[in-house]
N, C-alpha and C positions, 0 to 999 in steps of 0.2 A: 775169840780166845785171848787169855791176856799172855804176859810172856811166861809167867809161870809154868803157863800149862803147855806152852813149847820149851820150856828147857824139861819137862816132865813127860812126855808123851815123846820125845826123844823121835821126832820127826825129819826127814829127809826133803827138804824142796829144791826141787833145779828153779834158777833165775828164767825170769821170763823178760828181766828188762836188759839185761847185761850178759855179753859172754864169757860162758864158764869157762874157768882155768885150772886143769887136775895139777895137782902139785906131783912132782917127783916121777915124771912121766918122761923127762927128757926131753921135750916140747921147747921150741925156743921160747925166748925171752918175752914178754910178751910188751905191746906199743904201750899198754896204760899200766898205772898201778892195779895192782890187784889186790882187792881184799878179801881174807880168808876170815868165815864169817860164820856163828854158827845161831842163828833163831832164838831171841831171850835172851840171851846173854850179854854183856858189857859192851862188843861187839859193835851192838846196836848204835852205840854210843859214836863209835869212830864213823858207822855208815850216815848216821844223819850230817856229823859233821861236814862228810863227802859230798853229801847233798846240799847243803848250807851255804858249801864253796864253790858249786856249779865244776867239782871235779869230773873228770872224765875217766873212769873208773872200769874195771871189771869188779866183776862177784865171785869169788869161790865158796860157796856154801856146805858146809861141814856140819856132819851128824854128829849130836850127843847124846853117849849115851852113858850107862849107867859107872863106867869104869873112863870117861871122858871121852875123845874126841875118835870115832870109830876108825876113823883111815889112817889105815898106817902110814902109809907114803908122806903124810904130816908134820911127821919128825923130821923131814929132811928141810920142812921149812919153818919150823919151831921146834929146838929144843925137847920143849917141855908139852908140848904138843896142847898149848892154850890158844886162844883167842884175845885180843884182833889179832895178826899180823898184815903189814901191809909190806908185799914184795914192789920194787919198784922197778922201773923200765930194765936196767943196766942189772939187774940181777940182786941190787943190796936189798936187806930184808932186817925192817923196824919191827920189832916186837914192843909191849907193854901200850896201853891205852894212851899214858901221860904223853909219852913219846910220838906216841902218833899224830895224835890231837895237836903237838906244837909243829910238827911239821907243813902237816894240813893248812894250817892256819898262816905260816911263815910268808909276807906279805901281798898279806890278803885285807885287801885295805877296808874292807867291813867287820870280817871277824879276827883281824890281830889288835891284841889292845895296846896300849900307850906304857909305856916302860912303869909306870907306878901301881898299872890298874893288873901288869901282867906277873908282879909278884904276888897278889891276892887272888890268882887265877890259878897258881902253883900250890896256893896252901891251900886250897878249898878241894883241887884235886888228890892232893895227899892227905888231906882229912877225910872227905870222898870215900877213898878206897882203903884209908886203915878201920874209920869207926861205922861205917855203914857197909861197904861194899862186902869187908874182910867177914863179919860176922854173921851177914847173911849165906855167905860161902858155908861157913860151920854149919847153921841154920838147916842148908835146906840137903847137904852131902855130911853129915854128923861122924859118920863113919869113915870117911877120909883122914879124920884129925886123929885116930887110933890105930897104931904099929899093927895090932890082932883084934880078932872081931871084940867088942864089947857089946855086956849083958844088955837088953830092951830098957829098961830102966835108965843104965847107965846113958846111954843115947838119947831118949827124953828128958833127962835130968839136962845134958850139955846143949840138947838142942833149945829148951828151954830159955837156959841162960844166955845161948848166943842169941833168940829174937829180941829178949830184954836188951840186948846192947844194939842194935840195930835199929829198935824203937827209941833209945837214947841219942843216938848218933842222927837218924832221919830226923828227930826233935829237935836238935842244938840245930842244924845246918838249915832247918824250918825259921827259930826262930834270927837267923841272920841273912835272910834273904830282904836286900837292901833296896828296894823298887818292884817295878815289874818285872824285871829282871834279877838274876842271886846276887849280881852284884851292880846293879843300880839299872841304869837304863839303856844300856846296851846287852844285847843276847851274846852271851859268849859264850868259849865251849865248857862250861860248867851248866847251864841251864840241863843242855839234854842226858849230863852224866847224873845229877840230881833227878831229872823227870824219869830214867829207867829206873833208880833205886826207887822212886815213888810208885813204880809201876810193882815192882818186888814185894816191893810192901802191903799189896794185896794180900799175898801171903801169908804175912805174917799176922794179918787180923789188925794194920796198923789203922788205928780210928783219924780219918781224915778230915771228919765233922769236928773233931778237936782242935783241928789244925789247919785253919783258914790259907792261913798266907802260902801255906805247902800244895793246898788242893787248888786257890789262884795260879799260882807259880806255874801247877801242872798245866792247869788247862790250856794256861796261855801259850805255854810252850808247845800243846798238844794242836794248839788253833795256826801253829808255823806250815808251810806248805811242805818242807824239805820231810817234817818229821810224819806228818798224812801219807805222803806219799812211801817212806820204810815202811810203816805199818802197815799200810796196804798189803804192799808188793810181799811182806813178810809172814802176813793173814794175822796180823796181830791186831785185837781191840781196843778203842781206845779203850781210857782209863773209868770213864762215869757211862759208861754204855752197857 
């Protein structure tokens, strides 16, 4: 399965490698961070990191479904009831991917980069999730971005438009991918947030035989042991399988 077809088939899996942690249960605090995680999604991104960093983690794994994230009890640890969050020992609780991903990484003497290389690591994530991330969101939930239902038409027209920007956006960030790596020759955490959107991009019909350096970029990222073993554990396919 690729992840598409687990954020569409709106699946349930309990962790096999890690112990789960129900939110909002009144359960104490727990000894590791936890991540609240839901299959396909962005998500993904923060659990490879976790793996990347040899963090010592739980999993909480969360159903989506077609109106977002099923469990109610959720809201008491997001908000908005999105994905990642990561609850930590003491009870604080980081929401948004960017956020997370700098903490993770916060001296970690492989994956923190060097003060020059760590503003280029900001802007690729904020480009990331305005011109690729945001428009597959439209993309693939069309009827989320309208107050009351709109016409079948009207929804293929805008879902239309949002994969054209997605296939613009996964293009620009293709062609600046600076090495073997997006930004030269160290794996930082932009690799794996670019290798899920390229995994999305199945979806969208995006032609990857067009786009040499994006479907390298994939695989090598795909060929990491951190990112083998999420997909595994997640029942997700690679990407040319």
């Amino acid at each position: 399965m690729n992840l598409l077809h687990e954020l569409d088939e709106n699946k349930s899996f309990v962790s096999v490698r890690s112990t789960e942690h129900t939110a909002g249960t009144g359960e104490p605090m727990p000894e590791k961070p936890v991540l609240h995680h839901c299959v396909g999604t962005c998500s993904t991104v923060a659990r490879i990191v976790l793996e990347e960093a040899q963090v010592d983690y739980e999993l909480q794994r969360l159903t989506l479904g077609p109106d977002g994230i099923t469990e109610r009890d959720y809201a008491q640890i997001h908000p908005f009831s999105r994905v990642p969050a990561l609850t930590q020992p003491d009870g604080e609780v980081l929401t948004e991917l960017a956020a997370i991903l700098a903490h993770v990484v916060l001296g970690h003497t492989t994956l923190e980069l060097p003060a020059p290389m760590r503003a280029r690591e900001i802007e690729w994530h904020s480009g990331l999730f305005s011109y690729v991330h945001t428009p597959f969101r439209r993309f693939f939930r069309p009827q989320r971005c309208f107050p009351q239902p709109a016409p079948t038409a009207v929804l293929q027209s805008f879902r239309e438009h949002a994969r054209q920007q997605f296939h613009r956006g996964l293009t620009y960030f293709g062609h600046r991918i600076a090495g073997p790596y997006a930004l030269g020759e160290r794996f930082s955490t932009v690799d794996p947030y670019l290798y899920v959107m390229c995994h999305w991009g199945r979806a969208t019909e995006f032609d990857f035989d067009e786009h040499p350096a994006l479907r390298a970029h994939a695989t090598r990222v795909e060929e990491r042991a951190a990112v083998r073993s999420c997909l595994e554990d997640d029942g997700i396919s690679t990407l040319w399988s």
